[in-house]
C-alpha positions in Angstrom: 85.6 73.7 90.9 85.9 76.7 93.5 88.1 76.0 96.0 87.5 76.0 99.6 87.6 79.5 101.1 90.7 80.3 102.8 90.4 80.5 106.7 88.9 84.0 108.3 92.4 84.0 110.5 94.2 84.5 107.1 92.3 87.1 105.7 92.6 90.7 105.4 96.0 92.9 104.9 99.6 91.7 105.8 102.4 94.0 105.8 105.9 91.9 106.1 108.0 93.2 108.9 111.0 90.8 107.6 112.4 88.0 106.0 115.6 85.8 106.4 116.7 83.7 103.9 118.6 80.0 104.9 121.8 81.9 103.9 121.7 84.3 106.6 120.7 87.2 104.7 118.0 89.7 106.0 115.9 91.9 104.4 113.5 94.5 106.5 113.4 97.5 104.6 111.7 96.0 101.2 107.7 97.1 101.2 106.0 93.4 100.5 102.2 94.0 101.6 99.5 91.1 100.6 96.2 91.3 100.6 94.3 87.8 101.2 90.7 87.7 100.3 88.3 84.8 100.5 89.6 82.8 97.8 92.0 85.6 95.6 95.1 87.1 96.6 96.8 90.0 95.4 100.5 91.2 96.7 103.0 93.7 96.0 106.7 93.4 96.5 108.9 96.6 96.1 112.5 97.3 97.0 113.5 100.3 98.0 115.6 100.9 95.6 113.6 100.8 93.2 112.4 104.9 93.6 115.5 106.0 92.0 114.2 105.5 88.9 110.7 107.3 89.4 112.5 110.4 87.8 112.3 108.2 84.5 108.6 108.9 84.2 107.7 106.1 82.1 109.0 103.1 80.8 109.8 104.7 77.3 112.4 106.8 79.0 114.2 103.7 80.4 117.3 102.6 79.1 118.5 98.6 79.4 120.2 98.9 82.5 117.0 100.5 84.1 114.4 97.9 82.8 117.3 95.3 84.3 116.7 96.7 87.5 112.9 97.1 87.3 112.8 93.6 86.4 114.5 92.5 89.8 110.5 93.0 90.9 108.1 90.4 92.1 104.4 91.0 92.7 101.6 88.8 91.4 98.1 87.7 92.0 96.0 84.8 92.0 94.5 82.4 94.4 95.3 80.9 98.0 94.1 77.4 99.3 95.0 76.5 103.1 94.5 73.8 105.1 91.9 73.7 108.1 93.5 75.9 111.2 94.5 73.8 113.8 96.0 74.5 117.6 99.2 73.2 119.0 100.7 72.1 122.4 101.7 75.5 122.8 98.1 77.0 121.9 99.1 79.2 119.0 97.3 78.2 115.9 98.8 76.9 112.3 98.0 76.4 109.1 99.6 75.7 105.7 98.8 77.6 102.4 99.9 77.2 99.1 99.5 80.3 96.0 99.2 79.9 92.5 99.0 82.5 89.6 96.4 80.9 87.2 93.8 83.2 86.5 96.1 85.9 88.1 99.1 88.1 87.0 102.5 87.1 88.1 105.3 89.8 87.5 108.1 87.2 87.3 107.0 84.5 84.9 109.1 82.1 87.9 108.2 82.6 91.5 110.9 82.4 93.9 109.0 80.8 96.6 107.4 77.2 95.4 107.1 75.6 98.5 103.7 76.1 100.7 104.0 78.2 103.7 103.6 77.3 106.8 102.0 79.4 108.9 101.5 80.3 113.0 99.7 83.0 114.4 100.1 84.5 118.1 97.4 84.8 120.6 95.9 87.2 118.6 96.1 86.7 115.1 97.7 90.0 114.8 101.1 89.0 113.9 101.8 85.7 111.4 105.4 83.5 110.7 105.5 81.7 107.4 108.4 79.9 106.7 109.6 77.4 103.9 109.0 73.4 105.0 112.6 73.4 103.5 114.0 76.1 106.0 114.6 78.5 102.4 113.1 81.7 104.4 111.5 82.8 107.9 109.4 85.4 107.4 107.4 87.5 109.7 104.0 89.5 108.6 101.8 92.1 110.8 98.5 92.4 110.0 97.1 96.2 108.7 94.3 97.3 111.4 91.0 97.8 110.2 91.0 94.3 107.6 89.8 92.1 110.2 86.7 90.5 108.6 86.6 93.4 105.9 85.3 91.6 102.7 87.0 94.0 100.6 85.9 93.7 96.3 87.9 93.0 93.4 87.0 95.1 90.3 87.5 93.9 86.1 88.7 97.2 85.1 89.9 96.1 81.4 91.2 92.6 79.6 94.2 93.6 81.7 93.4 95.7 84.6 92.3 94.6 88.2 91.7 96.6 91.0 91.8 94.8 94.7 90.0 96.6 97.5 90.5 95.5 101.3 89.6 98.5 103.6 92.4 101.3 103.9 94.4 99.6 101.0 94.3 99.2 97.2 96.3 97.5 94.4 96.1 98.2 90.8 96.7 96.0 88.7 97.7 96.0 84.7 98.6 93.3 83.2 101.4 93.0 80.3 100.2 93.1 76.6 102.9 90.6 75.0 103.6 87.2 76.8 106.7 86.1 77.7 108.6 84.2 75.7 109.4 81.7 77.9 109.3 80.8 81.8 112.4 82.2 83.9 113.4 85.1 85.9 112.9 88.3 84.3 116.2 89.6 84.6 117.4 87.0 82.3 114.8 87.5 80.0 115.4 91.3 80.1 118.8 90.9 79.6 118.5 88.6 76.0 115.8 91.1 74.9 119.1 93.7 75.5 119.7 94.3 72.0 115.2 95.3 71.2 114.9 97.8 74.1 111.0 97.5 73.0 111.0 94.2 73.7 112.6 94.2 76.8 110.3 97.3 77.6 107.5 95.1 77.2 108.3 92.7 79.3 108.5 94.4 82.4 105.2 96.4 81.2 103.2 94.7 84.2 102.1 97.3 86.7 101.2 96.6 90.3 100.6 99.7 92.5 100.1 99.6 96.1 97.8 102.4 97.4 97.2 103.5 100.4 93.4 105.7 101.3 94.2 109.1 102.7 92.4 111.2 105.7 90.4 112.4 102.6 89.2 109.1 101.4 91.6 109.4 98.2 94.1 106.7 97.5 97.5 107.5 96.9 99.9 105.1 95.5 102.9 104.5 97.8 104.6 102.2 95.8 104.9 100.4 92.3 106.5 98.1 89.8 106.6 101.4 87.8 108.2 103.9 90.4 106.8 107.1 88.3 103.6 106.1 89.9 104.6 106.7 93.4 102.4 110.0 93.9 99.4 109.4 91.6 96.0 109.4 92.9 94.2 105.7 92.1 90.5 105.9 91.1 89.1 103.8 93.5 85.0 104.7 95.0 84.9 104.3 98.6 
């Protein structure tokens, strides 16, 4: 069964400004941008860094401790259900969503976030809060101009490649060829594969690349799982 499409207040682009974890610690200078369409949702989360190792130019050049850090990642895809949006005694609106990865591609075989979010817009749906019902994170989101009721399109480029479309912003997506061997965070699973660097190779072998559309109407990746990409020029019609 299809599930009920997500509200038009959550769609389009989001671009986190922060997050702050119940521990106190902060984190504004990670790129996280999600794009929600009306039922899928793609996002990318990329730590800065991250682009010392574009020099590596592919995976094949990596050595243990690099895969250990590539697999610190976490970007995935798959679909969004939220409740009905509903006003407060203040007059800002909420809702609360929930993500799984069936059907999708999740980067870390286990997410870090489980709970729903709940979420609260401002007066004009520009700017978003989601935080944990536990109180695990606050975090804050601005939505990218121009993805206000953009449909945007989701292309089957291969068994393992999607590409997501939503206005000025693209993300490519390749999924890995070998499963993992088991669910857990893929540090840990990196770091037993330590001894078969092809094994461990494969398992971080799941590309997501943010792009970003150019004054030229070419899109440029910005930012990726696999750092070499940062650069490249992404195939995507416009």
């Amino acid at each position: 069964m299809t599930p009920s499409a997500v509200p038009e207040l959550l769609r389009g682009v989001w671009k986190r400004r922060w997050i702050k974890h119940a521990d106190g610690s902060f984190d504004d200078t990670s790129v996280v941008v999600w794009l929600q369409f009306e039922h899928r949702m793609v996002d990318v989360r990329w730590s800065a860094d991250r682009a010392a190792l574009a020099d590596r130019g592919s995976l094949e050049a990596c050595d243990i401790s690099d895969l250990l850090q590539l697999a610190e990642g976490d970007s995935s895809s798959g679909t969004t259900t939220c409740t009905p949006v509903l006003e407060d005694s203040d007059g800002l609106r909420n809702a609360t969503a929930e993500w799984s990865n069936v059907g999708g591609t999740a980067f870390q075989p286990e997410t870090r976030f489980p709970e729903p979010g709940l979420l609260k817009w401002n007066a004009d749906g520009s700017i978003m809060t989601e935080r944990a019902p536990s109180g695990d994170y606050l975090e804050q989101w601005n939505r990218v101009r121009g993805t206000e009721g953009v449909t945007g399109r989701i292309e089957d480029r291969s068994a393992t490649q999607k590409l997501f479309v939503l206005g000025p912003v693209a993300v490519f997506v390749d999924d890995r060829r070998q499963g993992v061997p088991r669910y857990g965070r893929l540090p840990d699973l990196v770091k037993a594969s330590s001894e078969d660097l092809n094994r461990a190779s494969d398992l971080v072998d799941c590309e997501f690349s943010l792009a970003q559309r150019t004054d030229t109407d070419r899109f440029r990746i910005v930012s990726s799982t696999h750092p070499w990409r940062i650069g490249d020029e992404l195939d995507v019609a416009v």
